[in-house]
C-alpha positions, 0 to 999 in steps of 0.5 A: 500500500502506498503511505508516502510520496514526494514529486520533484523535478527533474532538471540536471541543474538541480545539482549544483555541479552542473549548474555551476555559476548558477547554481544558488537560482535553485537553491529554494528548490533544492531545499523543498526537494530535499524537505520532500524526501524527508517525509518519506523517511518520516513514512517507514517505508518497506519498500521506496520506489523512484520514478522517472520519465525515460527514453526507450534506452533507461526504460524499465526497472534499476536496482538499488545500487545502479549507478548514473552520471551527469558527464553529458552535460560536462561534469564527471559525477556519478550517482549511485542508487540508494546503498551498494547493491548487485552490479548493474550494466544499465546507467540510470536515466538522467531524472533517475540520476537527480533522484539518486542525487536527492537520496544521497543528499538525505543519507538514505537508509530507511528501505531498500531502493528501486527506480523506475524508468517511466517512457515519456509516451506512456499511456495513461491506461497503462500508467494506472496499472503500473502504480497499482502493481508498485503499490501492491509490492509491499505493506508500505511502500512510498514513491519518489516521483521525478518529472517537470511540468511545460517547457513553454512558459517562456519564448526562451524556454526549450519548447519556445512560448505556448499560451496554454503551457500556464493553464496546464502547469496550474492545474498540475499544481492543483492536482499534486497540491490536493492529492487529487487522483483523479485530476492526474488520472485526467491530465490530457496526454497530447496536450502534455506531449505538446507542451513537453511535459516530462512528468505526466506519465510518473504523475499518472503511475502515482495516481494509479498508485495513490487510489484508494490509498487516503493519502493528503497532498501539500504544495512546498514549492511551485515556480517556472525559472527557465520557462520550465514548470518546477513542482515539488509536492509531498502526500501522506 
């Protein structure tokens, strides 16, 4: 059953390495991702597991222990997943690599670590399944969900300007805000490809996950930096 969940972005420049110069513009983010993990420390979970959105190559599970880097975006770090576990040949996805970062970040030791690699275009009909299967793996399991929001908020944003990427941040906002499961479950998947929206299919495995499970959302941080929607949230 899932008790626990913390939503956080996903960008490389979380890490400060990467980031480099700019790297104190995230630092209130950075500190709501990390208040966020905490949570799901406070949880006592059996079982964590960290979703990410990937392409066809980072797609599928990664135990704990599985290793990412940032060194294609120039900085020769390497993360690994949770404590020391059987070796892997598969390098982490670059949004599993940040949550990687997060779980050092915090010390993690509370529960044994799985990520997830979520495809970008997946289906909301096979997200849904998905969260229910990762909820059902244990008696308390709890979700470190990473994905961003719009990359149109801006003309200098990756996806140039969209009128609509606002309105679509703001209702994702609502959603993970209130927990709502039903909101997510609805997001629209062409408007969400549209708007190049990473997180919408972890968010649509999370609702999957979250049915039935009780579980209160609250909002720690929301902001749109480089044009890109940040979100961080923490349900239990």
């Amino acid at each position: 059953m899932l008790v626990a969940a913390a939503i956080c972005p996903c960008p490389p420049l979380l890490v400060p390495e990467v980031a480099a110069g700019a790297a104190p513009e995230l630092d209130a983010l950075r500190a709501a991702c990390l208040d966020a993990v905490g949570v799901l420390a406070a949880a006592r979970p059996d079982r964590l597991v960290v979703l990410g959105p990937a392409e066809q190559a980072g797609r599928g599970p990664h135990p704990q222990g599985a290793t990412g880097s940032f060194r294609g975006f120039g900085v020769d770090l390497e993360l690994r997943l949770g404590p020391e576990g059987p070796d892997s040949e598969r390098e982490l996805p670059p949004s599993l690599s940040v949550g990687a970062w997060l779980l050092a970040r915090t010390d993690w030791a509370d529960a044994p670590v799985e990520g997830l690699g979520v495809g970008e275009p997946l289906p909301r009909d096979r997200c849904l399944p998905v969260g229910r299967e990762i909820a059902a793996s244990a008696a308390r399991v709890a979700l470190l969900v990473m994905g961003d929001g719009s990359a149109c908020r801006t003309v200098k944003a990756p996806g140039y300007f969209d009128e609509r990427a606002e309105a679509f941040d703001a209702a994702v906002a609502r959603a993970l805000g209130g927990a709502d499961t039903d909101a997510l479950t609805a997001l629209d998947e062409e408007l969400a490809a549209g708007l190049k929206a990473s997180g919408r299919a972890c968010w649509q495995v999370l609702a999957g996950a979250a049915q039935g499970a009780g579980l209160r959302g609250q909002l720690l941080r929301e902001e749109a930096p480089y044009g890109v929607g940040y979100f961080v949230a923490a349900w239990s």
